[in-house]
C-alpha positions as CSV (number, residue, x, y, z in Angstrom):
1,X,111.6,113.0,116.1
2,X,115.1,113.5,115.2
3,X,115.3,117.6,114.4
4,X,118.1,120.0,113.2
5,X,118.2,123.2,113.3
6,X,120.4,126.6,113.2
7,X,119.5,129.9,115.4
8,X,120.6,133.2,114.7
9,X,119.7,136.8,115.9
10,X,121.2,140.1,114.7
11,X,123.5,140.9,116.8
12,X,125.0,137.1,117.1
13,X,125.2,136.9,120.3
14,X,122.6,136.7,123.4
15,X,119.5,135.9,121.6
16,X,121.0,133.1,119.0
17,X,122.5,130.8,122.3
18,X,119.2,131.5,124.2
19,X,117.2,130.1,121.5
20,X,119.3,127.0,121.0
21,X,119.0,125.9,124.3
22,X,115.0,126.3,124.7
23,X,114.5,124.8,121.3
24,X,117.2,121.9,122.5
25,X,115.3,122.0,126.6
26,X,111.8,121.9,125.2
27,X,112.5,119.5,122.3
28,X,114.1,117.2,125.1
29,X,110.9,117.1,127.0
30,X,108.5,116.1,124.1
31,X,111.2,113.5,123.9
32,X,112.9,114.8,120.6
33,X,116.3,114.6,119.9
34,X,117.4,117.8,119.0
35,X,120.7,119.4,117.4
36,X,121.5,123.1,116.5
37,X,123.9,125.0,115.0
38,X,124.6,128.6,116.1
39,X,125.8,131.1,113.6
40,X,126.8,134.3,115.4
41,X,129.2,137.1,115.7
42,X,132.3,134.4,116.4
43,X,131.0,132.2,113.1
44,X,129.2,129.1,113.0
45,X,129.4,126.6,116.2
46,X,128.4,123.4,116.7
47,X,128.2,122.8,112.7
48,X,126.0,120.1,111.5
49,X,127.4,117.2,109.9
50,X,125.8,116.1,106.8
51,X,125.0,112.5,108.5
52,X,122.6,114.5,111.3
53,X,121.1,116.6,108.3
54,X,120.3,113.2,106.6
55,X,119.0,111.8,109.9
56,X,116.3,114.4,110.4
57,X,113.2,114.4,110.5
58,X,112.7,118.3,110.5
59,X,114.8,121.3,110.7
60,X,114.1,124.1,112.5
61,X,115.5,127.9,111.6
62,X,115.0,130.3,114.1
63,X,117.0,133.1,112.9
64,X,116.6,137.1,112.7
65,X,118.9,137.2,110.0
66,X,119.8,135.2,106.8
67,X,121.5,131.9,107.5
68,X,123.9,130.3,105.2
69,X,124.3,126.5,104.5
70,X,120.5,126.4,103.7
71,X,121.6,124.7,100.5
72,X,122.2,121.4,102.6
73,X,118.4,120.8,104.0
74,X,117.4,120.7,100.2
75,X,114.3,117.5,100.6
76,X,113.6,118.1,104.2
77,X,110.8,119.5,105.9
78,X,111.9,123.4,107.5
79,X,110.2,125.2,109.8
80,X,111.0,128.8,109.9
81,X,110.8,131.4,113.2
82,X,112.1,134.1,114.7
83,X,114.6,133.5,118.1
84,X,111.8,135.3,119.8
85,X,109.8,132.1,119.2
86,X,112.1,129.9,120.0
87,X,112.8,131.7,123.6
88,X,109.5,132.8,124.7
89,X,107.4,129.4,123.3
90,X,109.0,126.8,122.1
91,X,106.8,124.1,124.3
92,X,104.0,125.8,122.0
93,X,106.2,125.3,118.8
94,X,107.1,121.7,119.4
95,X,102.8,121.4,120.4
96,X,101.9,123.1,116.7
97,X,104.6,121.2,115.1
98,X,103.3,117.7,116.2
99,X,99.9,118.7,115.5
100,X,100.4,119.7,111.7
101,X,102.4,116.1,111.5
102,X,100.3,114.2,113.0
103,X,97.3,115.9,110.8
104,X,99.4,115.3,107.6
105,X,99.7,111.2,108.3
């Protein structure tokens, strides 16, 4: 699968760059391709461009806090956790994930 994503934690710092790289690590090794955006206390990093939001297959959210730029994953499929998820099981996440697609084809 192609997946998006944007991680964010409260504080906009520690939690919101751990999560990226698990989801992006773990997503790897299921053999996804995987890109996320970080929107923390220095702003937004690593910003999606609207060709890779098109591209997706899913988007993935794991944010503490409200995100912006929601507006531009309008049609696709968005799964929503916390960056506690996304740190502590996200071989778990990418397992329930495939299982609900797989169950939906």
């Amino acid at each position: 699968m192609n997946i998006v994503g944007i991680s964010a934690c409260t504080s906009g710092i520690a939690h919101t760059y751990i999560a990226k790289e698990k989801l992006i690590k773990a997503g790897y090794e299921f053999g996804h391709k995987v890109r996320i955006e970080t929107q923390g206390t220095i702003g937004i990093e690593d910003e999606l461009t609207k060709e890779e939001i098109a591209a997706a297959d899913l988007v993935i959210i794991a944010a503490d806090i409200k995100v912006s730029g929601r507006e531009r994953f309008k049609g696709k499929k968005i799964i929503e956790i916390s960056t506690n998820i996304a740190i502590k099981a996200p071989k778990q996440l990418y397992k329930k994930i495939e299982a609900e697609l797989n169950t939906q084809q």
